[in-house]
LUMGUVO-235169 format. One line per 2 residues: their letters; for each residue x, y, z of C-alpha. Coordinates in steps of 0.1 Angstrom, whole numbers. Example, Ala and Ser with C-alpha at 12.3 -4.5 7.8 and 13.67 -1.06 7.14 Angstrom:
// residues 2
as = 123/-45/78; 137/-11/71
// end
This chain:
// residues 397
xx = -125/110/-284; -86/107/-289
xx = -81/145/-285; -109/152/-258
xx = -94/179/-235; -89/172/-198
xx = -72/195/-170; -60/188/-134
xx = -69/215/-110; -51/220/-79
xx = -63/236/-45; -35/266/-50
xx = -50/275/-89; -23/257/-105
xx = -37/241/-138; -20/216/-162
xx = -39/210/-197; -37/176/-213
xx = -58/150/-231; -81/123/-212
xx = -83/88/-216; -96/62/-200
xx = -133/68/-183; -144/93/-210
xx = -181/104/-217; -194/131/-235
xx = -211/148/-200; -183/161/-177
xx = -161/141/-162; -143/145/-127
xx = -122/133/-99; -112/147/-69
xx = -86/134/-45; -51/140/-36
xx = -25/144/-60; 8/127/-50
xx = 38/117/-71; 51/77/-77
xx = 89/75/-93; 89/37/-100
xx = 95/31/-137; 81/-1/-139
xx = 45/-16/-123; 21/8/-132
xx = -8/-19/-131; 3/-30/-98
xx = 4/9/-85; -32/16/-97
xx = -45/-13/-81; -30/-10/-45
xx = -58/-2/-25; -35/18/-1
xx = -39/46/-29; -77/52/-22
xx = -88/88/-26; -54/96/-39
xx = -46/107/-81; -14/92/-90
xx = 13/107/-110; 40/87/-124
xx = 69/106/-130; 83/76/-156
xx = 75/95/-188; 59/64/-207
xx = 33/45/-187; 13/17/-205
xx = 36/-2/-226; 27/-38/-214
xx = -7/-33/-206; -31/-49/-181
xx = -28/-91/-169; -50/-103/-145
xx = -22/-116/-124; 1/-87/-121
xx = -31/-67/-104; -30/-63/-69
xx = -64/-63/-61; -97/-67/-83
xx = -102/-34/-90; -86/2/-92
xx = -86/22/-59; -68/55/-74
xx = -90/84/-79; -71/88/-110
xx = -42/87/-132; -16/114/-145
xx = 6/102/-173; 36/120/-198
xx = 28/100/-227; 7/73/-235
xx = 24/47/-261; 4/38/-290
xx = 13/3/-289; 10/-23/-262
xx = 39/-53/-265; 37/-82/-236
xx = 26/-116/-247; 7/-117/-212
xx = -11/-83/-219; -51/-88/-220
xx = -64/-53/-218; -46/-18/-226
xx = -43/6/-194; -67/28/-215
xx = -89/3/-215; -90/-8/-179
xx = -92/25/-168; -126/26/-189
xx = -137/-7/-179; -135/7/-142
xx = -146/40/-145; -118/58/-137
xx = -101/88/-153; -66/90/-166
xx = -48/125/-177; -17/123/-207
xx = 4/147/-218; 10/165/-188
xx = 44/176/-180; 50/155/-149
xx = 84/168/-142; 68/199/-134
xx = 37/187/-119; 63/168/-96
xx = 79/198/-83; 48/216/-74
xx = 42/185/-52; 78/185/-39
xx = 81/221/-30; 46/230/-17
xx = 36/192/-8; 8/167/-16
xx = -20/186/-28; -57/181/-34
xx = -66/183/-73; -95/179/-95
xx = -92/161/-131; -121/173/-153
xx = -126/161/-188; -154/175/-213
xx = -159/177/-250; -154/217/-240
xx = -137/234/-216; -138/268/-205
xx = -123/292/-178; -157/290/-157
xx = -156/249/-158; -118/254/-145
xx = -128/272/-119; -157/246/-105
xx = -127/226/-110; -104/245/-82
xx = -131/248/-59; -135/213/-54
xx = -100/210/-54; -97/232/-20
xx = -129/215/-9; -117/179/-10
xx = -114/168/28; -83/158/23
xx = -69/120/42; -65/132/79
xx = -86/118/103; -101/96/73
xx = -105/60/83; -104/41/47
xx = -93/10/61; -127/2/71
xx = -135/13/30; -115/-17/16
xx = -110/-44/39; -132/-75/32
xx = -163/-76/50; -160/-116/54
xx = -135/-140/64; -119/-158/36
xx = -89/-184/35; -62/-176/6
xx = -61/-203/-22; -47/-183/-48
xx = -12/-196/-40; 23/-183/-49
xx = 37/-166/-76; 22/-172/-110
xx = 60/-180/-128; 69/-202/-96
xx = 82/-240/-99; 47/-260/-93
xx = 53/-272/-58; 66/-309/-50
xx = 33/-334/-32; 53/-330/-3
xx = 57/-293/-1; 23/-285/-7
xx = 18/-286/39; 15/-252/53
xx = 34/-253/84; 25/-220/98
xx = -11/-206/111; -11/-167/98
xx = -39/-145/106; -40/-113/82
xx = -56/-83/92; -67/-68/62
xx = -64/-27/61; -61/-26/23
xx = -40/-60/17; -18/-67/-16
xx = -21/-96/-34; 17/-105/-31
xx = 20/-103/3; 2/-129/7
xx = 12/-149/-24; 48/-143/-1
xx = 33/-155/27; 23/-185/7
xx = 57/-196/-7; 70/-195/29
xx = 50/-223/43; 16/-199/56
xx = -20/-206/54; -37/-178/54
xx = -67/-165/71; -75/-131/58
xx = -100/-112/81; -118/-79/81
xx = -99/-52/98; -126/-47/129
xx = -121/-81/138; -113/-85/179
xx = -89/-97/195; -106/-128/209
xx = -118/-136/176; -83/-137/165
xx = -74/-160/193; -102/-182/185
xx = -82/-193/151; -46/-202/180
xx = -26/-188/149; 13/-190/151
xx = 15/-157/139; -8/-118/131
xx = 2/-100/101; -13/-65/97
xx = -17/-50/63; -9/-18/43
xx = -37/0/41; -48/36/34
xx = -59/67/51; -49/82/88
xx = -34/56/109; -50/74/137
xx = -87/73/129; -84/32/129
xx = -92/36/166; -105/0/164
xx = -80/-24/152; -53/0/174
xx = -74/-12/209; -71/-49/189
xx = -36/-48/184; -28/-39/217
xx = -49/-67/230; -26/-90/205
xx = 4/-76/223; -6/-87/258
xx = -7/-120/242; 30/-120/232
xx = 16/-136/197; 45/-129/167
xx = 33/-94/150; 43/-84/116
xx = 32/-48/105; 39/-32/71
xx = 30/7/58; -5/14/76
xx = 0/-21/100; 35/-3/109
xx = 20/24/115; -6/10/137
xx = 15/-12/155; 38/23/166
xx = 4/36/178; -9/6/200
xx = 25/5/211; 24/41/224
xx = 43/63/193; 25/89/176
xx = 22/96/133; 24/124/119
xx = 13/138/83; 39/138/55
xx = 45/166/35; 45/147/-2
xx = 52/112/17; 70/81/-1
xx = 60/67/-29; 84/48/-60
xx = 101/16/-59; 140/28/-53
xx = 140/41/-21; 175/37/0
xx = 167/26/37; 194/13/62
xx = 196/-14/83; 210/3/119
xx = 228/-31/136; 244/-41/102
xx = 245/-6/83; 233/-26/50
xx = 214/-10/30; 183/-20/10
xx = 164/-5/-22; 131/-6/-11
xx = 96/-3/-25; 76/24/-5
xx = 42/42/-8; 30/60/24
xx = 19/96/32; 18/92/72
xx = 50/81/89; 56/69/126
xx = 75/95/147; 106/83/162
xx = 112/104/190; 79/93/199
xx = 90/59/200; 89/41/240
xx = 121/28/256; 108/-7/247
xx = 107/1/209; 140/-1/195
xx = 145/17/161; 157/-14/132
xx = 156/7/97; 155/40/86
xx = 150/64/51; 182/77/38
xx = 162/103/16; 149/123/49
xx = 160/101/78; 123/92/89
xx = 119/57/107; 116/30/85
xx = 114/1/114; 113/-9/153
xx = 110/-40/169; 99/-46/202
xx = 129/-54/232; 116/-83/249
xx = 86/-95/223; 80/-114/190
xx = 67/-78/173; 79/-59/144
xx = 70/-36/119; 84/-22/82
xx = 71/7/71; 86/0/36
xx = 67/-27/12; 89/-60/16
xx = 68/-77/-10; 82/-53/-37
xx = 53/-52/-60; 58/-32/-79
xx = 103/-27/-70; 131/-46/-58
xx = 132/-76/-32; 163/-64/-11
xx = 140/-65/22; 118/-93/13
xx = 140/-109/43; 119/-91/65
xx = 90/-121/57; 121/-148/68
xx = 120/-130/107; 82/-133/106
xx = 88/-171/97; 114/-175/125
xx = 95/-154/152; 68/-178/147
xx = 90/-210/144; 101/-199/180
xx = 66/-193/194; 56/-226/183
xx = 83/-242/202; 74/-223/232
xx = 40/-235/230; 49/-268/225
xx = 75/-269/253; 48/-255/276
xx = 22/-281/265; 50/-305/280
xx = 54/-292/307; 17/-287/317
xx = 13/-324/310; 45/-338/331
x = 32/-315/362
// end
């Protein structure tokens, strides 16, 4: 089964041959989704299990993937949402003292179909030069020309991610509170740090695990809800703050928690978007999105702060982006890429909102913007002294 031959098929007839591992059996194997390109060199586990890659086969350009293996904790959700996996090499020895499953492994133990010895390099430049393209892995104990050619088919057949709502595909179904706390190598918290000071409804579109073990550290409980919830559910809870997930899919098609968000917005409640909640947030806000053409995806992407001109190396992973000369007057534009120059965050003028389209929680990549969470916490430290001051005043009238 070490050698059993695998191909990836893409919509325009280009075919890369390699060896499969993971979710092998000796019927035919396939996946179909869209084949997009990650640059990150470190994270893998974290990558596979973002649920922001749904219907989407990943290829990391890092040439060996697998090294470390699998830990519980370093997941970021319970399961893989990627279609499938495209690897250079696969290392035939796993070394981390925290490791409790190989990546071939878990991609069995999940079903899920990985692709080695591909040159990614190449399969990278396809994507670059002709954009993110729908692909087909098929694995079998024999392949021929005619299997190849089932393969392409549903390759160009795939329905591709616009107008797809997937946010509605993996966001919880019920309510739940998050008790998993912070980070698993964190100092244990002192008796008297253990109060949360700060009310933080999440709307989950696809949420990662450390975004909320961020939110966590900072002083947030956390009520995660499913992403159709309404508006006056939401204010049901009086949070301090709304924080609206990454997530996958076409921003556009989530036609539901937009008509929520703006309902939030008349409320003048702190917001906090991030990746598909950015993108959301633009929308309810009145910008449009548009389609990428291979979109962002790697942990050292350069973005730049426009009032102080830092800039940050940022985690990103997005194939829609918000349009900013769509942006209205009372949107004001915060960061942008300096790969392609496409808008990377707005605030709003004379509101507690804000988005990132970047991931601030760096998991997998670097935590340059993971200040972003700190203007969350202050937007809300302000609200709740606005509430309090008109509580005192309602009561002295």
């Amino acid at each position: 089964m070490t050698n059993h031959p695998a191909v990836l098929a893409l919509e325009d007839g280009t075919i890369f041959k390699g060896i499969a591992f993971g979710h092998i059996t000796e019927a035919i194997c396939l996946s179909v989704g869209e084949v997009v390109f990650n640059t990150s060199i470190s994270g893998y586990q974290e990558i596979i299990t973002d649920p922001s890659y749904t219907d989407q086969i990943i290829t990391l350009t890092y040439p060996q993937i697998g090294n470390v293996g699998i830990s519980t904790e370093d997941r970021e959700s319970n399961r893989i949402y990627a279609k499938g996996l495209i690897v250079r090499q696969l290392p035939k020895q796993t070394s981390n003292w925290r490791s409790q499953l190989t990546l071939t492994q878990f991609l069995a133990e999940q079903k899920i179909i990985g692709l080695a010895n591909i040159d990614t390099r190449a399969l990278t430049r396809v994507l670059r030069e002709k954009g993110a393209l729908n692909g087909c892995i098929v694995a079998a104990p024999v392949i021929d020309e005619s299997l190849i050619q089932s393969a392409v088919a549903k390759a160009k057949s795939f329905e591709g991610l616009n107008g797809k709502n997937l946010a509605k595909t993996v966001s919880v179904t019920e309510p739940y509170v998050w008790k998993e706390g912070g980070f698993w190598d964190s100092p244990k918290p002192q008796k008297n740090a253990t109060e949360k000071h700060f009310k933080v409804l999440v709307l989950d579109y696809g949420i990662k695990k450390t975004i909320l073990r961020v939110l966590d550290e900072l002083g947030c409980h956390l009520q995660v809800m499913p992403y159709d919830t309404t508006a006056e559910e939401i204010l049901q809870y009086n949070p301090d703050g709304v924080f609206l997930s990454n997530g996958p899919g076409d921003p556009k098609a989530c036609t539901t928690a937009i008509r929520t968000i703006q309902a939030l917005v008349n409320e003048k409640i702190p917001l906090f978007g991030i990746c598909l909640g950015f993108q959301l947030l633009g929308l309810a806000l009145g910008a449009k999105t548009i389609k990428m053409k291979f979109g962002h995806h790697g942990g050292n992407h350069p973005v730049q702060c426009e009032s102080t001109k830092q800039v940050y190396i940022t985690s990103q992973n997005h194939g829609f982006a918000v349009d900013e000369a769509t942006l209205p007057i009372n949107l004001l534009t915060t960061h942008r890429s300096l790969f392609d120059r496409t808008l990377q965050g707005f605030r709003h003028k004379d509101l507690p909102i804000f988005g990132f389209q970047g991931h601030p929680e760096a998991g997998p990549g670097p935590n340059d913007a993971r200040v972003l969470f700190q203007t969350f916490i202050d937007s809300m430290l302000s609200y709740q002294k606005n509430k309090d001051a008109l509580k005192l005043t309602m009561v002295t009238e």
